[in-house]
KOLLO-429641 format. One record per residue (C-alpha): z, y, x; residue number from 0; residue in one letter; chain. Coordinates in nm, 3 decimals. Example, Ala and Ser with C-alpha at 12.3 -4.5 7.8 and 13.67 -1.06 7.14 Angstrom:
2
+---------+---------+---------+-----+----+----+
:      zz :      yy :      xx :   i : aa : ch :
+---------+---------+---------+-----+----+----+
:   0.780 :  -0.450 :   1.230 :   0 :  a :  A :
:   0.714 :  -0.106 :   1.367 :   1 :  s :  A :
+---------+---------+---------+-----+----+----+
! end
This chain:
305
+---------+---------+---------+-----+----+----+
:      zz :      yy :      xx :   i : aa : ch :
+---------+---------+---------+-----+----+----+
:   0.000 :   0.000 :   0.000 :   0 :  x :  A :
:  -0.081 :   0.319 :   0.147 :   1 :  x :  A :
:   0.216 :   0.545 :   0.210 :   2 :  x :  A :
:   0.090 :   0.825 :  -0.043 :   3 :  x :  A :
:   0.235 :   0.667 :  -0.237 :   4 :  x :  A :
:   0.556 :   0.683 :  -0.093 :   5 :  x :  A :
:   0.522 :   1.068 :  -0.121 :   6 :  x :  A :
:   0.723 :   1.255 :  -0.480 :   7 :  x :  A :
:   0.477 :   1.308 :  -0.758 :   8 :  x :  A :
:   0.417 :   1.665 :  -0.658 :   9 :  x :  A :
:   0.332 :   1.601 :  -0.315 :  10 :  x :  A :
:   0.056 :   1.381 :  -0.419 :  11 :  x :  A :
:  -0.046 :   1.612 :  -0.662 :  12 :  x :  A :
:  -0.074 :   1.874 :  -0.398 :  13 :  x :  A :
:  -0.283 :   1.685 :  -0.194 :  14 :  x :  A :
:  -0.523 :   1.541 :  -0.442 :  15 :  x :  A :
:  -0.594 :   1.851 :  -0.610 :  16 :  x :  A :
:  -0.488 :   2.168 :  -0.422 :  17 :  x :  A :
:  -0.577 :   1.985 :  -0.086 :  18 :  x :  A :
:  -0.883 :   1.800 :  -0.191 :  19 :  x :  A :
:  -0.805 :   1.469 :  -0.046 :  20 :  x :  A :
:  -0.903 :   1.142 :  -0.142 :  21 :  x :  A :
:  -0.693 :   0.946 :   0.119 :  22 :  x :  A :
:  -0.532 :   0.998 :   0.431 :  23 :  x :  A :
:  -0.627 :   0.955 :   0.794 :  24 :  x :  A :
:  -0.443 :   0.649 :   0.980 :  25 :  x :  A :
:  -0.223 :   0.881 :   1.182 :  26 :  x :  A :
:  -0.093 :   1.011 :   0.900 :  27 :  x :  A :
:  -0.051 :   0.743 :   0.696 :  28 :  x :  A :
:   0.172 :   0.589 :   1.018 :  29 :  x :  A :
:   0.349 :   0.895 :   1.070 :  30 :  x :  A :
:   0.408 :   0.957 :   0.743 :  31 :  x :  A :
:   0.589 :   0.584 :   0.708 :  32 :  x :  A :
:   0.767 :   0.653 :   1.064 :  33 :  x :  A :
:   0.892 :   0.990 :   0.961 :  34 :  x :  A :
:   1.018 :   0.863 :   0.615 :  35 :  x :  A :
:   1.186 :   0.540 :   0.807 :  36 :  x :  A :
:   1.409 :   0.808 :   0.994 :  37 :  x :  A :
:   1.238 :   0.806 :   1.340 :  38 :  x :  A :
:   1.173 :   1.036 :   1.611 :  39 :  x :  A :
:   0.793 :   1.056 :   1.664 :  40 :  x :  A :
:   0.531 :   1.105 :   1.925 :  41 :  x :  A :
:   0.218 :   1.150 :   1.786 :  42 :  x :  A :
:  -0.138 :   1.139 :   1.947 :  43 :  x :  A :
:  -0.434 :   1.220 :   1.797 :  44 :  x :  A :
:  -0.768 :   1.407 :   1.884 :  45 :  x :  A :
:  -0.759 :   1.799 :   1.839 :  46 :  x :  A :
:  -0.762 :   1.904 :   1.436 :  47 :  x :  A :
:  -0.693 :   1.505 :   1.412 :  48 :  x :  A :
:  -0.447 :   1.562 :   1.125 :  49 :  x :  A :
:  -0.100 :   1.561 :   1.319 :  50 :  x :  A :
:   0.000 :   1.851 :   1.147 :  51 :  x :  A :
:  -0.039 :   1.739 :   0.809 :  52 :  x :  A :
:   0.065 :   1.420 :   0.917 :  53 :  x :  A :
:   0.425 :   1.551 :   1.079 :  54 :  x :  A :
:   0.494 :   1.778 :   0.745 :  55 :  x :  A :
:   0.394 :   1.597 :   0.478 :  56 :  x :  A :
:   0.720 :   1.331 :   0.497 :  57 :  x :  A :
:   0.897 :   1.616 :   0.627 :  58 :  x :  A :
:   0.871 :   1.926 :   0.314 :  59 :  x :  A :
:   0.874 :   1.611 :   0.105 :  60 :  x :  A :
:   1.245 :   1.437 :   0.191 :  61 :  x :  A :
:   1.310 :   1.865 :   0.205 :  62 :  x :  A :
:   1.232 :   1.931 :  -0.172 :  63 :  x :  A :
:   1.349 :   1.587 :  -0.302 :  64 :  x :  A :
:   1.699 :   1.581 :  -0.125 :  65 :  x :  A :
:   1.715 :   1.952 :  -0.214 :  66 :  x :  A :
:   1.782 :   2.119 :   0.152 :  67 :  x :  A :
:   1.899 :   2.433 :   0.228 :  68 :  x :  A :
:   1.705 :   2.641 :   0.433 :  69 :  x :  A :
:   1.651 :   2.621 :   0.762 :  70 :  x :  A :
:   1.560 :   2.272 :   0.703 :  71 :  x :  A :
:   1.289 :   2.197 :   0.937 :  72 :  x :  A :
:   1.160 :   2.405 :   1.252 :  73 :  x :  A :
:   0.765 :   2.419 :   1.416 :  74 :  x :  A :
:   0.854 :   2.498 :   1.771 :  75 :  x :  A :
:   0.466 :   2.593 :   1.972 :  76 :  x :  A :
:   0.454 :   2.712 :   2.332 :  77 :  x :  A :
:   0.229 :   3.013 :   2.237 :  78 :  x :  A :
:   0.259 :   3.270 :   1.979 :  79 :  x :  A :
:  -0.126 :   3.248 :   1.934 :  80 :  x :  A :
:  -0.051 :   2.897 :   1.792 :  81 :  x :  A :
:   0.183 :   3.000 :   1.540 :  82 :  x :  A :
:  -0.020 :   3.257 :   1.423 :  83 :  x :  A :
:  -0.318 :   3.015 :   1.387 :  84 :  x :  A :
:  -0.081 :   2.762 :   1.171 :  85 :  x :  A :
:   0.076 :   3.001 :   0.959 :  86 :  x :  A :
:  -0.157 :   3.030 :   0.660 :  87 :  x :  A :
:  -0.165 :   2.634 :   0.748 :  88 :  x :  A :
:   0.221 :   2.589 :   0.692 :  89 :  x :  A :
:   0.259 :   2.844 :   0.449 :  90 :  x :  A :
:  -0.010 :   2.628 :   0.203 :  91 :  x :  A :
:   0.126 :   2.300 :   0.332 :  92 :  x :  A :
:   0.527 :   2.416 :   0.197 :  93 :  x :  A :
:   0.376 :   2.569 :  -0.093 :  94 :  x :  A :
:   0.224 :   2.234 :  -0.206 :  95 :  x :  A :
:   0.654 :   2.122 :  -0.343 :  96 :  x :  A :
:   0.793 :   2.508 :  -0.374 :  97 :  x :  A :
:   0.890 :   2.579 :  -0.042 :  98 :  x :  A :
:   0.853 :   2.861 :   0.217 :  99 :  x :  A :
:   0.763 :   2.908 :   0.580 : 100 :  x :  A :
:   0.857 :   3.220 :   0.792 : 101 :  x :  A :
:   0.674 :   3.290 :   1.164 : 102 :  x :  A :
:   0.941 :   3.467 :   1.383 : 103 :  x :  A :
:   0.839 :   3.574 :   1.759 : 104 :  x :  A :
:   0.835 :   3.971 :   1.930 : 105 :  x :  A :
:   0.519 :   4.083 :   1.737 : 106 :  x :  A :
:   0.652 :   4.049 :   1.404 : 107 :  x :  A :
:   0.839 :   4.346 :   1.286 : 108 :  x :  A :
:   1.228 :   4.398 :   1.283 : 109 :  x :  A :
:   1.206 :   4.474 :   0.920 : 110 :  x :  A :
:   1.063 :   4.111 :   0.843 : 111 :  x :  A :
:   1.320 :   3.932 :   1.105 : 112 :  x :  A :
:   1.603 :   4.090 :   0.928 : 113 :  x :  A :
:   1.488 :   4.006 :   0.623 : 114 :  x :  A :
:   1.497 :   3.621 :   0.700 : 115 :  x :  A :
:   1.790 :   3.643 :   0.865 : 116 :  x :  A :
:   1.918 :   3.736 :   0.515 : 117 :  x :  A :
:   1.698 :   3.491 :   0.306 : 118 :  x :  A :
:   1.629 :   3.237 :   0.570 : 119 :  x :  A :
:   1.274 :   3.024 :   0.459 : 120 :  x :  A :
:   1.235 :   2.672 :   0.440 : 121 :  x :  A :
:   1.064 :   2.614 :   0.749 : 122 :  x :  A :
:   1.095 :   2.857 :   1.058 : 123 :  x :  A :
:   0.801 :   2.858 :   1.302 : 124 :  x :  A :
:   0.924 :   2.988 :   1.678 : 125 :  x :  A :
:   0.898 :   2.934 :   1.989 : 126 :  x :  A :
:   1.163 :   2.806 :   2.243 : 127 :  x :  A :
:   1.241 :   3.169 :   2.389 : 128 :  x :  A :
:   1.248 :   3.363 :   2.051 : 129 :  x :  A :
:   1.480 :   3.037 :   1.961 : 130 :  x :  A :
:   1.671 :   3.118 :   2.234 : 131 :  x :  A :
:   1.726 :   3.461 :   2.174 : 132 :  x :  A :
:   1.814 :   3.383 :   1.819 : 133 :  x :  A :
:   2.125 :   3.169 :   1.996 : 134 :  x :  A :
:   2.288 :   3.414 :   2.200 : 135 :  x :  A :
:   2.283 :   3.732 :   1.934 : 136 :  x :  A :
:   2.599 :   3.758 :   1.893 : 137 :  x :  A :
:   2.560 :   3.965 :   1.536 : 138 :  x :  A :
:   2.407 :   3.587 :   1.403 : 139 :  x :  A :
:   2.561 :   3.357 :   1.230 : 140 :  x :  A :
:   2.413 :   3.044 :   1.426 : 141 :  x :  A :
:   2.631 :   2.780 :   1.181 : 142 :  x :  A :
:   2.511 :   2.938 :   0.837 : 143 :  x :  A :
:   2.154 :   2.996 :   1.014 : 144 :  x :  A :
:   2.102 :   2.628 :   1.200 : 145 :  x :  A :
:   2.414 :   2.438 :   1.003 : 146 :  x :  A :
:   2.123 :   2.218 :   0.836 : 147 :  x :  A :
:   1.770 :   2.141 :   0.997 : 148 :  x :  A :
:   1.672 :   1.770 :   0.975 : 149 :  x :  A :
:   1.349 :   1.811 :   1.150 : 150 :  x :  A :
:   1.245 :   1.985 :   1.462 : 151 :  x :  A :
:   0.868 :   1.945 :   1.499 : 152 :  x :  A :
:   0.695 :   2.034 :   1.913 : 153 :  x :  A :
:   0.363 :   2.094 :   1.920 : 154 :  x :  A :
:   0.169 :   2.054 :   2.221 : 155 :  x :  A :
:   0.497 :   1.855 :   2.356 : 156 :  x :  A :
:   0.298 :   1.783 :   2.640 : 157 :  x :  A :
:   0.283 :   2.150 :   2.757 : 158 :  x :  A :
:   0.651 :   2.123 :   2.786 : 159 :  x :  A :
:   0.659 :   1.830 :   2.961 : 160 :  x :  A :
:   0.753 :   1.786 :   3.302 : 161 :  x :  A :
:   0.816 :   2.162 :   3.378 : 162 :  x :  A :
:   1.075 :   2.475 :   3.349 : 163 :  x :  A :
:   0.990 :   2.523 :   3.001 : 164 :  x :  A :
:   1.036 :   2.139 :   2.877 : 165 :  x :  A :
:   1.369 :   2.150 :   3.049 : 166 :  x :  A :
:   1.442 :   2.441 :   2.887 : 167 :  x :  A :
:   1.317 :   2.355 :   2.518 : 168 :  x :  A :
:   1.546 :   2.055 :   2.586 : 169 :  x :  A :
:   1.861 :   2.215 :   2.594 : 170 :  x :  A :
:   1.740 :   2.507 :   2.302 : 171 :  x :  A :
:   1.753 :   2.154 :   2.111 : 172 :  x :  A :
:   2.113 :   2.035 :   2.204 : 173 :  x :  A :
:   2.240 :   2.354 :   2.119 : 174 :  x :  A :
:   2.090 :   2.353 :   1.789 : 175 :  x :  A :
:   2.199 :   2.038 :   1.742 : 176 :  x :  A :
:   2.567 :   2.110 :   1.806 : 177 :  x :  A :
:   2.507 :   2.309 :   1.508 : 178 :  x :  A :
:   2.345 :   2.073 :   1.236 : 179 :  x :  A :
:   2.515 :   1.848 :   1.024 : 180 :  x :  A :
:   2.234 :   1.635 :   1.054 : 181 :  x :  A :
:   2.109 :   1.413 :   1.368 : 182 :  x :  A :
:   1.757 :   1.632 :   1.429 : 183 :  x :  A :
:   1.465 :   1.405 :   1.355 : 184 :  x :  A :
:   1.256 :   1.492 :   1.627 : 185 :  x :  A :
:   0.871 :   1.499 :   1.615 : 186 :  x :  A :
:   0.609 :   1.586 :   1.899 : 187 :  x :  A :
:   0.254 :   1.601 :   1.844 : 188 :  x :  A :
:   0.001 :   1.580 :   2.117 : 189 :  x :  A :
:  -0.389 :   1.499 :   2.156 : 190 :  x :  A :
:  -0.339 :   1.355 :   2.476 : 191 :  x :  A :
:  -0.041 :   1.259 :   2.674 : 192 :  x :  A :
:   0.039 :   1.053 :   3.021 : 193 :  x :  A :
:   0.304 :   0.850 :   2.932 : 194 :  x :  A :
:   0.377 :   0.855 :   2.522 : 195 :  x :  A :
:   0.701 :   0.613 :   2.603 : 196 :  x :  A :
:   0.804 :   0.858 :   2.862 : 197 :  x :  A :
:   0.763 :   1.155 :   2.644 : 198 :  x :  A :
:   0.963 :   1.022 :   2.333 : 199 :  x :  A :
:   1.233 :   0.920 :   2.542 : 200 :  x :  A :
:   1.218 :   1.247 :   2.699 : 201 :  x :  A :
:   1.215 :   1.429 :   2.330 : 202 :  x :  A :
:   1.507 :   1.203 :   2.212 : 203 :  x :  A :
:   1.780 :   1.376 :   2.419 : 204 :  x :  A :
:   2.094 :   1.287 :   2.220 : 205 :  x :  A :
:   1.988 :   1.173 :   1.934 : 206 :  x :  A :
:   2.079 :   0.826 :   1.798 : 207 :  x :  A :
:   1.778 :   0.758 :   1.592 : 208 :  x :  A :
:   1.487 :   0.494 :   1.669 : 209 :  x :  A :
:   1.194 :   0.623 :   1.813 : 210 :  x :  A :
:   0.794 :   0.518 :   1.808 : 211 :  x :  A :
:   0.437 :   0.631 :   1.945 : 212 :  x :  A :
:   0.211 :   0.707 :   1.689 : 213 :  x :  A :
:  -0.106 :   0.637 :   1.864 : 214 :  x :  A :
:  -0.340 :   0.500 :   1.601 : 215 :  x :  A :
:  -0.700 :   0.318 :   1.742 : 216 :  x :  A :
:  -0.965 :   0.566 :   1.743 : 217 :  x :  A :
:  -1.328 :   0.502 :   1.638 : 218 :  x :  A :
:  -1.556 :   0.417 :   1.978 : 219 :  x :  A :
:  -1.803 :   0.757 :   2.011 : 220 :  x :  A :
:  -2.176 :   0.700 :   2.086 : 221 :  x :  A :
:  -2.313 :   0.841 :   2.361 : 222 :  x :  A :
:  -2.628 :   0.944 :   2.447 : 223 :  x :  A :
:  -2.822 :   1.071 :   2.762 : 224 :  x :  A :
:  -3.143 :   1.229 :   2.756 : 225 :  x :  A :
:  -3.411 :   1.193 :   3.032 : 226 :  x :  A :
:  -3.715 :   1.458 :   3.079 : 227 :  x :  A :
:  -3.955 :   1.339 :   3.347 : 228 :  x :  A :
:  -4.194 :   1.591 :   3.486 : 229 :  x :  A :
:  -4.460 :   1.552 :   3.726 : 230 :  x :  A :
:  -4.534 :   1.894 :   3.878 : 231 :  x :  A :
:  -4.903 :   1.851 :   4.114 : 232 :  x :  A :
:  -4.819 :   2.174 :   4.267 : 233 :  x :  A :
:  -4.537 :   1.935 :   4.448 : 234 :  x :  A :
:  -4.805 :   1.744 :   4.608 : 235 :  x :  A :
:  -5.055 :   1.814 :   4.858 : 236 :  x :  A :
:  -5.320 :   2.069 :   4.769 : 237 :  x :  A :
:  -5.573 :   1.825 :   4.938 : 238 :  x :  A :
:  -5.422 :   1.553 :   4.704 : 239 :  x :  A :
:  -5.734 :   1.420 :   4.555 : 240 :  x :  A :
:  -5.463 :   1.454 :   4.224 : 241 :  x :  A :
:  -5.544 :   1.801 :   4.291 : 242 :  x :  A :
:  -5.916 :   1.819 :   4.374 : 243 :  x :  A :
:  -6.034 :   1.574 :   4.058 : 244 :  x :  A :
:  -5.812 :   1.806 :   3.837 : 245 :  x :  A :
:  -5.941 :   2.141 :   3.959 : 246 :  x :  A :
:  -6.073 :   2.184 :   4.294 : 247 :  x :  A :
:  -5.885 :   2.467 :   4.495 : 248 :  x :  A :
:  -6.088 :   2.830 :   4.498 : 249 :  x :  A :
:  -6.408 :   2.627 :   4.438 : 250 :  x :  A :
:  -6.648 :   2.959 :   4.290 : 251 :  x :  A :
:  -6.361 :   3.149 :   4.265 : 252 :  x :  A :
:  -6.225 :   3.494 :   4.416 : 253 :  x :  A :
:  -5.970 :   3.478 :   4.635 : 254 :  x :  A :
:  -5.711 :   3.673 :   4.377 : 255 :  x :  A :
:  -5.796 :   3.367 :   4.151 : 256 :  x :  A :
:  -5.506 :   3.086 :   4.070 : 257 :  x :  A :
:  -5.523 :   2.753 :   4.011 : 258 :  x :  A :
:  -5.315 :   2.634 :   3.736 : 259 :  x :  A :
:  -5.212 :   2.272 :   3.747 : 260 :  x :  A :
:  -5.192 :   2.060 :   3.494 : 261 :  x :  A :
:  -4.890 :   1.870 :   3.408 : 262 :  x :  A :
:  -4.781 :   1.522 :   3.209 : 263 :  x :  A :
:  -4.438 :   1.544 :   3.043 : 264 :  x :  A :
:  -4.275 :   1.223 :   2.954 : 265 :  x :  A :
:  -3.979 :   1.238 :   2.763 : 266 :  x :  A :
:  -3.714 :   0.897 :   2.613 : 267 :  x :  A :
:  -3.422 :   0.948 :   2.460 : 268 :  x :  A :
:  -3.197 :   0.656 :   2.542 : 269 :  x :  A :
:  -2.821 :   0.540 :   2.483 : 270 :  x :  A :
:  -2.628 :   0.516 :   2.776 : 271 :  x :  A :
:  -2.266 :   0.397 :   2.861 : 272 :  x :  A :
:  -2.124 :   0.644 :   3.157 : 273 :  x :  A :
:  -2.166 :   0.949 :   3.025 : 274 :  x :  A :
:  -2.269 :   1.267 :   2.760 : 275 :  x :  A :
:  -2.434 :   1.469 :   3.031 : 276 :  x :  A :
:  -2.829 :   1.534 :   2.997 : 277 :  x :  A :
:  -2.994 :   1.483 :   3.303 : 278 :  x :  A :
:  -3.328 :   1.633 :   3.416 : 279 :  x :  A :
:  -3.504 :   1.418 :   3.643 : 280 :  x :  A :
:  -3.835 :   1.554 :   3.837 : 281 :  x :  A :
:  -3.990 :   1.520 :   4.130 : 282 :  x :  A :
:  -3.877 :   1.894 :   4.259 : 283 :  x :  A :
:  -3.498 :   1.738 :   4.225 : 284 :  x :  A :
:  -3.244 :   1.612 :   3.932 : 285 :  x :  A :
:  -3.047 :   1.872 :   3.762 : 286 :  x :  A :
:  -2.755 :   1.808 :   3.523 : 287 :  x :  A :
:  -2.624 :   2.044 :   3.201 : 288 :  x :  A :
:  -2.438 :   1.983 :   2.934 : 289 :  x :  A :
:  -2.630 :   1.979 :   2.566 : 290 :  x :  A :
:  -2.774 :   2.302 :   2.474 : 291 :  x :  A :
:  -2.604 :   2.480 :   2.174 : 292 :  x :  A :
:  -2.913 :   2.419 :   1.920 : 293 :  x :  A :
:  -2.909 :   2.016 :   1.932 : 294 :  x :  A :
:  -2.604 :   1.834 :   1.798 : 295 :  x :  A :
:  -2.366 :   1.651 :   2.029 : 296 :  x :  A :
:  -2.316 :   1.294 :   1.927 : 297 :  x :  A :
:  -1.942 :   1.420 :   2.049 : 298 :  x :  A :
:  -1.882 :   1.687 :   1.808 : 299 :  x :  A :
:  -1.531 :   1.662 :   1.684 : 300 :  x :  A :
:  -1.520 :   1.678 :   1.299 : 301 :  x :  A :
:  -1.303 :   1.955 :   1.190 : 302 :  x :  A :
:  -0.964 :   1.900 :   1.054 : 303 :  x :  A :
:  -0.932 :   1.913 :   0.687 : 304 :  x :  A :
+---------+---------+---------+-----+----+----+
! end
């Protein structure tokens, strides 16, 4: 049974007819079970793959049925750009079962941040430092604020990984932690990663719960390598008798006059396994490019819905 169905009555209403959807993509139909089962997560899947959907769908959904109190659930990013590209995202996504979403980093005004500080949203959308900077203000009530998010959801965990900043976004987590009344379920999302086991162990920290790798098989891509083959006879010997049956040189000409050779293009389009690159084969040399912008790349990742 897919795990839609596992989903409240609004959800799936949400998705089916605000959203859409028919049916949902394997990663999210994994993570969606995972993230419902209790565990921490590490996702994988391509870029626009689905993860996001995929890491809130369980996650607004267990908000709105158990009845949460805001904050419930962070989206931590390494960039500001990145929250400002998910926002109308999020904002749709908590809409779908009543909820709210609020993006909190310098650029947004003081007005707005005091405002949410009043009337905290659902779902708060930060980044480690603004986080951090939240946590030492001493004018904030970091118990009310953080006394209740369930789920913590890194995106791009791998951008933390392994440097200042992971170790960092690390301990922003322990602290909140010391704050919840709930063990954190955890949840990083990722198009590519070294070592997914690594990473969720990483991501864990203190947490008690069970953690998995989402990392469902992906579709093999076709790929394709185009070969142009041109014989240019102004590469060969003007004596060539190529030359002199084709046009012989100056014969009753001036000596201004040109001889233009002629030329044979051959041209197969052919699957091959090692690579997307086009390659230009002649007898002048072999040039590679990547596909020009007019013909369609049998690579071409589909948008995310």
């Amino acid at each position: 049974m897919s795990a839609f169905f596992r989903l409240s009555k609004r959800l799936q209403q949400g998705i089916a007819h605000t959203l859409g959807w028919s049916e949902l993509r394997p990663v999210q139909e994994l993570t969606i079970e995972a993230v419902l089962d209790g565990k921490n997560c590490v996702v994988l899947a391509p870029t626009a793959g689905g993860k996001t959907e995929a890491a809130f769908f369980p996650s607004l959904d267990t908000i709105y049925i158990e009845k949460l109190p805001p904050v419930s659930a962070l989206y931590i990013s390494p960039l500001r750009a990145l929250l400002n590209n998910q926002e109308p995202r999020l904002d749709q996504l908590a809409k779908l079962v009543g909820l709210s979403a609020f993006k909190w980093h310098g650029d947004v005004s003081h007005s707005r941040r005091r405002q949410f500080l009043n009337e905290p949203a659902d779902v708060l959308m930060i980044t480690p430092e603004s986080l951090e900077v939240i946590l030492i203000k001493p004018d904030i009530d970091k118990a009310v604020l953080f006394g209740g998010p369930r789920f913590a959801v890194i995106d791009e965990v791998h951008a933390f990984a392994g440097d200042d900043r992971g170790t960092h976004l690390v301990s922003v987590l322990e602290r909140l932690q010391s704050y919840s009344e709930h063990d954190t379920q955890r949840i990083g999302l990722s198009a590519t990663v070294g070592d997914p086991k690594e990473i969720l162990a990483w991501l864990q920290g203190s947490s008690r719960r069970p953690g998995v790798v989402i990392d469902p098989p992906r579709p093999p891509t076709p790929k394709m390598i185009e070969i142009d083959m041109v014989e240019d006879e102004t590469m060969l010997n003007p004596s060539s008798p190529m030359v002199s049956r084709t046009q012989p040189a100056n014969v009753g000409r001036s000596p201004s006059s040109k001889v233009t050779p002629k030329r044979r293009n051959r041209r197969s389009t052919t699957p091959y396994d090692s690579g997307w690159m086009k390659v230009f084969s002649s007898r002048a040399g072999t040039a590679r490019h990547p596909p020009s912008a007019d013909r369609s790349s049998p690579l071409r990742q589909t948008a995310s819905r």
